[in-house]
C-alpha positions in Angstrom: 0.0 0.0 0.0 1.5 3.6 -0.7 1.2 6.7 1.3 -1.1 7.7 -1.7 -3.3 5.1 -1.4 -3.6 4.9 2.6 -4.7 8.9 2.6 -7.1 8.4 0.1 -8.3 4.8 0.1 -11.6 5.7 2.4 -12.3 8.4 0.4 -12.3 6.4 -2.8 -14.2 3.8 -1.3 -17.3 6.3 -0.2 -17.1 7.4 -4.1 -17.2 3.6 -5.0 -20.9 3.5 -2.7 -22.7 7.3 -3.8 -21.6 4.9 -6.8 -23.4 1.8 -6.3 -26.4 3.7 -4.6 -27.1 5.9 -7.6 -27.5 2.7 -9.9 -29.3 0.8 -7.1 -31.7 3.7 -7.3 -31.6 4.4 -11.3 -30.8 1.4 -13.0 -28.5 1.7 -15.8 -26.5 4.4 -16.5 -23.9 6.2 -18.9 -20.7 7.5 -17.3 -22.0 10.8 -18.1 -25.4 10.4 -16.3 -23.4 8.4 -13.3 -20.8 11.6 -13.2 -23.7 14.5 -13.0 -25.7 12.3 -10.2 -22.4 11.5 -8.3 -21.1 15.2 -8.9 -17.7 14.0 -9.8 -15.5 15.1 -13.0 -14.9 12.7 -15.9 -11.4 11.6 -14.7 -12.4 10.8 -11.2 -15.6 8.2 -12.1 -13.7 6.7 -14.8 -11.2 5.9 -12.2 -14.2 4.6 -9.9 -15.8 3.1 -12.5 -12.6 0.7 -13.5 -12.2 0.0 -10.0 -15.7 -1.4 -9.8 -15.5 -2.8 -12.9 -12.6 -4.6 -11.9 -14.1 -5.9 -8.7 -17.2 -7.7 -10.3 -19.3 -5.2 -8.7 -20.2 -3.0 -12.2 -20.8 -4.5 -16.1 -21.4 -2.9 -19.2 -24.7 -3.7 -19.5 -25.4 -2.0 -23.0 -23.8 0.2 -25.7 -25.5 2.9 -28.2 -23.4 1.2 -31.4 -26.7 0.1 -32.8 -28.7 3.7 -33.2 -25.4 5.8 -32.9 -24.7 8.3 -36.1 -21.0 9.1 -37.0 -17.8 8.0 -35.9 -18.2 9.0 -31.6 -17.4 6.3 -29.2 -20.1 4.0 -28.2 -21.7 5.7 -25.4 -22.0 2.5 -22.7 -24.7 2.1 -20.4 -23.4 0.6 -16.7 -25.4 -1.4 -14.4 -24.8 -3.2 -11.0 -24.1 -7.0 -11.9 -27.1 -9.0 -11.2 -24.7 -12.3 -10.3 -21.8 -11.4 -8.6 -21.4 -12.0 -5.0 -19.9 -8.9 -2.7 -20.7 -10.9 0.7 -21.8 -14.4 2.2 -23.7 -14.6 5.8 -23.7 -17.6 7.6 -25.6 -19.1 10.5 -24.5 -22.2 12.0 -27.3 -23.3 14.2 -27.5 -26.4 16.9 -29.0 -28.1 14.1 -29.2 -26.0 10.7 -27.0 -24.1 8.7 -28.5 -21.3 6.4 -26.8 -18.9 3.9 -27.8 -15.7 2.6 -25.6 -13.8 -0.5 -25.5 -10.6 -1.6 -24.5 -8.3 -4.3 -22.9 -4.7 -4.1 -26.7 -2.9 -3.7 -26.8 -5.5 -0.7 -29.9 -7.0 -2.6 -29.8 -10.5 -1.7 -29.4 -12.8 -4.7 -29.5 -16.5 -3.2 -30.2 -18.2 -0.1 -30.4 -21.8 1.0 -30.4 -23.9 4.5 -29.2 -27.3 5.0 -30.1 -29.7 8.1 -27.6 -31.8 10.3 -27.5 -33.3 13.3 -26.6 -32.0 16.4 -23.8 -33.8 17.0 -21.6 -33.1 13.6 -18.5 -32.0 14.1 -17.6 -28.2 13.3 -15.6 -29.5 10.9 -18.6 -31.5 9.2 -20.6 -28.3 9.7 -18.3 -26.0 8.1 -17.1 -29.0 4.6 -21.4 -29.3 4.0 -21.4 -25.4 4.5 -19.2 -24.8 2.0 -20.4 -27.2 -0.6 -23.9 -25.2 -0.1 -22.4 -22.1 -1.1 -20.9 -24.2 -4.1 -24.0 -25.7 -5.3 -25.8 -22.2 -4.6 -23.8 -20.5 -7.1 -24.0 -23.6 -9.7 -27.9 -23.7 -9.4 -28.7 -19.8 -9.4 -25.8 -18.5 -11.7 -23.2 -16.5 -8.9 -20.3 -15.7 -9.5 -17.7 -15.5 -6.7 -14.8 -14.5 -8.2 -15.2 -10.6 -6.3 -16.5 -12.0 -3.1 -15.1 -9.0 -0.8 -16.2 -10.2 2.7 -17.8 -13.4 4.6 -19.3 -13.4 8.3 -20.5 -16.3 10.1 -22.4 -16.9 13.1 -22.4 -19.6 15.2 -23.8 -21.1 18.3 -22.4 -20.4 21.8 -19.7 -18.4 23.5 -16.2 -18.6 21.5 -14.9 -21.5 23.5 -17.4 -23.6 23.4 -17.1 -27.2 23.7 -17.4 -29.4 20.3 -19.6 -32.1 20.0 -18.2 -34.8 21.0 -15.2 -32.6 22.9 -14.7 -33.1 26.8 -12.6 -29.8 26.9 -13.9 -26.4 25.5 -12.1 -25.1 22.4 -11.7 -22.3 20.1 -14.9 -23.0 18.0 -15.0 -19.7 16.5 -11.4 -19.6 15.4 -11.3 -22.6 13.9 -14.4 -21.4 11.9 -12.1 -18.5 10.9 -9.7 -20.7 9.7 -11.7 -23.1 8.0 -13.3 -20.2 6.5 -10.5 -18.4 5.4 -9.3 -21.4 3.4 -11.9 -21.8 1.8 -12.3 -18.0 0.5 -8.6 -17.0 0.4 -8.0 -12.9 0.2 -11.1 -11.7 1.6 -12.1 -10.9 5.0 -13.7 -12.7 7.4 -15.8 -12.1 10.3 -16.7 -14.4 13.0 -19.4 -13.7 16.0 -22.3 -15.3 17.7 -25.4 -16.1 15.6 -27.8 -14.8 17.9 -25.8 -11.4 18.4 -26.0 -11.0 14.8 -29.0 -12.1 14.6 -30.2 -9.2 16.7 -29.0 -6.4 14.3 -30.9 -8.0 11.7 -33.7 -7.5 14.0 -33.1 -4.2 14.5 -32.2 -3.1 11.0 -35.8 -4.9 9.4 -37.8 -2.9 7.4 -41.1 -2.3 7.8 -40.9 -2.1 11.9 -38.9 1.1 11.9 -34.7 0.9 12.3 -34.9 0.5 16.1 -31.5 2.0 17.2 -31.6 0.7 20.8 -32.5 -3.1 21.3 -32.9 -5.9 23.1 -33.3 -9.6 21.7 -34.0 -12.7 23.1 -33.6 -16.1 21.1 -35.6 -19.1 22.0 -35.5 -22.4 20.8 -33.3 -25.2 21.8 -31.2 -22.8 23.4 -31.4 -19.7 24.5 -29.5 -17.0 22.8 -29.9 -12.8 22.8 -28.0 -9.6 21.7 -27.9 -6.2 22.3 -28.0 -2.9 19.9 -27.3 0.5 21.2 -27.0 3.4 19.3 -27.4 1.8 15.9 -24.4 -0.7 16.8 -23.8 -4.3 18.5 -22.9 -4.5 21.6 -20.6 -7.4 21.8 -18.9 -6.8 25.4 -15.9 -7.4 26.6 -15.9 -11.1 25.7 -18.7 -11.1 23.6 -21.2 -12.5 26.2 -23.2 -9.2 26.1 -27.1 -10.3 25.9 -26.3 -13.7 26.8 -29.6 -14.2 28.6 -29.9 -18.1 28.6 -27.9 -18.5 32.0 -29.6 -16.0 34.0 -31.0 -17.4 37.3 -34.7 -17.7 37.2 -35.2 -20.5 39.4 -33.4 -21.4 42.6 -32.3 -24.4 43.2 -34.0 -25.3 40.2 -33.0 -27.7 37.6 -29.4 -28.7 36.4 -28.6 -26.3 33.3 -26.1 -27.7 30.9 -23.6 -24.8 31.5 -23.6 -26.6 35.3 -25.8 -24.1 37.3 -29.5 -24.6 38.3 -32.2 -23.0 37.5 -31.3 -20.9 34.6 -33.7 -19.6 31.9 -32.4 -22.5 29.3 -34.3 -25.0 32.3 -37.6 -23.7 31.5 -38.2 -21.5 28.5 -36.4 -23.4 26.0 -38.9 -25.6 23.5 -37.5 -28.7 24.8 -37.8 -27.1 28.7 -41.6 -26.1 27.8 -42.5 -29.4 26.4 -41.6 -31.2 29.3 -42.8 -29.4 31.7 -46.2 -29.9 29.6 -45.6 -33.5 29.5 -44.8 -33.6 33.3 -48.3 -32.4 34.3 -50.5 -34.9 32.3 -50.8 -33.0 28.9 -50.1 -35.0 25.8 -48.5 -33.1 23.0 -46.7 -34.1 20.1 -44.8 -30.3 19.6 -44.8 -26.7 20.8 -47.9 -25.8 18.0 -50.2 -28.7 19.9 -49.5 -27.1 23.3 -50.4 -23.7 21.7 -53.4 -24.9 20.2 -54.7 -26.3 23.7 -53.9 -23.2 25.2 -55.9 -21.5 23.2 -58.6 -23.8 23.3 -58.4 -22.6 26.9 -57.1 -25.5 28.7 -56.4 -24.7 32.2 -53.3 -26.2 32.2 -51.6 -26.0 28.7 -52.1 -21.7 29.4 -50.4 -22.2 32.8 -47.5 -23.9 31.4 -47.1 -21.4 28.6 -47.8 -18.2 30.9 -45.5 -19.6 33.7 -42.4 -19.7 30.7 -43.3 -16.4 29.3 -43.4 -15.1 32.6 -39.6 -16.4 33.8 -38.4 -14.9 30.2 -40.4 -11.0 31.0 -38.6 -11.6 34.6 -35.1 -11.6 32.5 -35.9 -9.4 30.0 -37.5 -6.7 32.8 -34.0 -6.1 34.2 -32.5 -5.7 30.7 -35.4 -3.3 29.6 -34.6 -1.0 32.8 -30.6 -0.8 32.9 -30.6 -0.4 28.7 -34.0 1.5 28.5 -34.7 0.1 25.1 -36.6 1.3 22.3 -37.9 -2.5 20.9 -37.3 -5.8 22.9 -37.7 -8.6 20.5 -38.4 -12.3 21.7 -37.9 -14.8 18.5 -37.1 -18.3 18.2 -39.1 -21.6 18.1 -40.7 -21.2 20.9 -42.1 -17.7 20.2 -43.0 -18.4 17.1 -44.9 -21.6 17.9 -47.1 -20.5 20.8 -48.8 -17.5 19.5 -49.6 -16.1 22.6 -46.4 -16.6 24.5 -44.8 -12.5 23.1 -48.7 -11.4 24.4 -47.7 -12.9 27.8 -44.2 -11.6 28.0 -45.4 -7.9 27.1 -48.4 -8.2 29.4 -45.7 -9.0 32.3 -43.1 -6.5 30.9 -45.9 -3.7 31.2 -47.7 -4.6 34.8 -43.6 -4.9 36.4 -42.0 -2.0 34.7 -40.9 0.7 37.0 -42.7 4.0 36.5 -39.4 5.9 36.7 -38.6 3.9 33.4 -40.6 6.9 31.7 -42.3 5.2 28.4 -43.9 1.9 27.6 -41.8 -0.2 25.9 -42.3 -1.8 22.5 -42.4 -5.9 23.0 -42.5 -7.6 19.8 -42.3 -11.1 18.0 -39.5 -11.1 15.8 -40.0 -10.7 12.2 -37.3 -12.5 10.8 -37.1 -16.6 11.1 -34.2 -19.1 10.1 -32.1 -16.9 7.8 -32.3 -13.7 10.8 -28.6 -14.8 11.9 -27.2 -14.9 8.5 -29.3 -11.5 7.5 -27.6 -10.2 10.6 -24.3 -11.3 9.6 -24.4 -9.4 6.4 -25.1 -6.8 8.6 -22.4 -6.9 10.4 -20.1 -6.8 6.9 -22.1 -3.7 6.0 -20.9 -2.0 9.2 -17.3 -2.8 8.4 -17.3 -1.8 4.8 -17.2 1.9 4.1 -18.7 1.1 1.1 -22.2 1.4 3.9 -20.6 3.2 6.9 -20.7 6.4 4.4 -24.7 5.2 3.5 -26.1 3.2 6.3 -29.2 3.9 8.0 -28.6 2.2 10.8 -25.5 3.3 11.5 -26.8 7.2 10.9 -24.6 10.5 11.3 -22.1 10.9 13.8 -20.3 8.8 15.9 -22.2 5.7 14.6 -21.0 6.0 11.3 -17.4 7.4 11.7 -17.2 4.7 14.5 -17.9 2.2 11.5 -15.7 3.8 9.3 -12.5 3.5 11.9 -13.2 0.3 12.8 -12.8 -1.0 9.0 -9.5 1.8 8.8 -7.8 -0.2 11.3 -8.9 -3.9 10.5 -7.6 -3.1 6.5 -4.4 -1.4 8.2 -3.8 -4.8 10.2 -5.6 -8.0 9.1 -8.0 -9.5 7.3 -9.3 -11.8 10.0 -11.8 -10.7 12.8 -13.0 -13.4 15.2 -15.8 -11.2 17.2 -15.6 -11.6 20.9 -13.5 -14.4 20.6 
């Protein structure tokens, strides 16, 4: 890198994106149309333009030889490549892996899931992962010669133990690895699924960009994140929002992590169904115990109530320290009881502290199995300047030039992140 390039590198970069947006909004475009929308001279978007040309991220999409009179140059018309693929999210799940692509507009251009069982290896995770992305690209015509950037999220703290481990181990570093073999010269970004899955969360449309967040994940674990101020809130080991092994219950039962009575004991599907089971009901899933609630059985609404009530109890001390704009419950178990989110808002509202000012907004979350890979794309937006400099989630000020020195010093040092590793 030269002295040249390290001054003006980020500024070239936030060209590349008024780029990329203006052809996002307009479709195809001449240079000349692209250099009066951009408000840059001639020399400077031809520059641009090669550069993005060069990356995949641009094509020539048409030319004016056909209709042109006289001996001009052809007058080319660019567009945004429908096929190439700028970034690859990944969420490895307990049981399911599921990938989202997208191109330089961030418009998502493939997706697919894959099932395994819970006890592969990360290793057996990470070779089926891989061949997904493969056969993704085969079957719906992407090209990843110009990927730029891949995040994954997966499952539990960064030393988590393997299946089939007796000692914990560096799970997510070994999915850096693994991953960065695979995709050699481009960064790559490694976190928790559910912390990632929470920006996604708070960046959907249609619910309003909720700048301040809490999210809680529950299905057969228990998983949340935190956003504040637009960004995600790892903490200092990346354990921030990890709401599974909060105390609920004394002396309650035996959580896997080796306490008792943690949340994961009783408001996890698998914790919900046997508590139903244990008091008489019989139900095949999570939707039959819904539908007898419902129904207004006695007991099927107690069981449900009594889990949405140990998960508002968590979430309660979260919504007064943080002070939230949205807390977002998601997961299996909220999706498959419909009135379980009622139930935790209901609580939420009757316990919160009047000093707390304002009502806070309890929702179900809107996302399902690809929210951890949406949110890892996310997190690649927020790295990129190519979207610091255009990202409404980030926003103006300190959010967005935090975004843009974070990615300053990771391209100055490394192309490997492992977050809160």
């Amino acid at each position: 890198m030269t002295p040249h390039d390290d001054v003006y590198g980020p500024v070239r970069q936030q060209h590349q994106a008024r780029v990329l947006k203006v052809l996002r909004a307009h479709g195809a475009c001449t240079r000349a149309e692209l250099a009066e929308r951009v408000r840059l001279s001639r020399s400077s978007l031809s520059e641009i333009v090669g550069d993005l040309i060069a990356r995949g991220a641009i094509i020539v999409s048409a030319t004016d030889a056909g209709s042109r009179r006289g001996s001009g140059r052809p007058a080319e018309r660019l567009s945004l490549d429908p096929g190439s693929a700028q970034y690859v999210g990944i969420d490895l799940g307990h049981r399911r892996a599921h990938v989202v692509v997208a191109d330089a507009a961030h418009e998502i251009i493939g997706d697919a899931g894959l099932d395994y069982p819970e006890t592969s290896t990360w290793d057996e995770r990470l070779d089926r992962v891989v061949a997904l992305v493969a056969e993704l690209g085969r079957d719906q015509g992407l090209g990843f010669a110009a990927l730029q950037s891949v995040a994954v999220g997966v499952v539990g703290p960064g030393n988590a133990r393997w299946p089939g481990a007796q000692e914990r181990q560096d799970v997510r570093g070994h999915v850096h690895r693994r991953i960065s073999q695979a995709y050699g010269g481009v960064t790559v970004i490694v976190g928790n699924n559910t912390r990632f899955a929470a920006l996604a969360e708070a960046s959907v449309e249609g619910r309003g960009r909720a700048k301040d967040l809490v999210y809680v994940r529950l299905s057969e674990g228990i998983g949340g994140g935190v956003v504040v101020g637009g960004r995600l809130v790892p903490g200092s080991g990346g354990a921030a929002g990890e709401l599974g092994h909060v105390t609920v219950v004394p002396d309650g039962a035996v959580c896997r992590c080796g306490r008792r009575g943690c949340l994961e004991t009783v408001a996890t599907a698998p914790a919900v169904l046997a508590a139903a089971r244990a008091a008489g009901l019989v139900v095949d899933d999570l939707a039959a115990l819904g539908r007898a609630a419902d129904a207004g059985d006695p007991v099927a609404g107690r069981i449900v109530r009594t889990a949405a009530g140990h998960v508002a109890t968590t979430l309660l001390a979260a919504v007064q320290l943080l002070d939230p704009a949205q807390v977002v419950v998601g997961g299996r178990v909220a999706r498959e009881l419909p009135r379980f989110v009622d139930h935790v808002r209901e609580e939420i509202d009757a316990d919160l502290a009047p000093s707390c000012g304002r009502p806070v907004l309890v929702r179900a979350a809107v996302l399902d199995d690809d929210d951890g890979a949406l949110g890892a794309l996310e997190v690649l937006y927020h790295q990129s300047p190519l979207i610091a400099g255009d990202t409404d989630l980030a926003g103006p000020g300190p959010g967005r030039q935090h975004a843009k020195e974070l990615h300053m010093r990771q391209t100055a040092t490394t192309s490997a992140w492992v977050v809160g590793a």
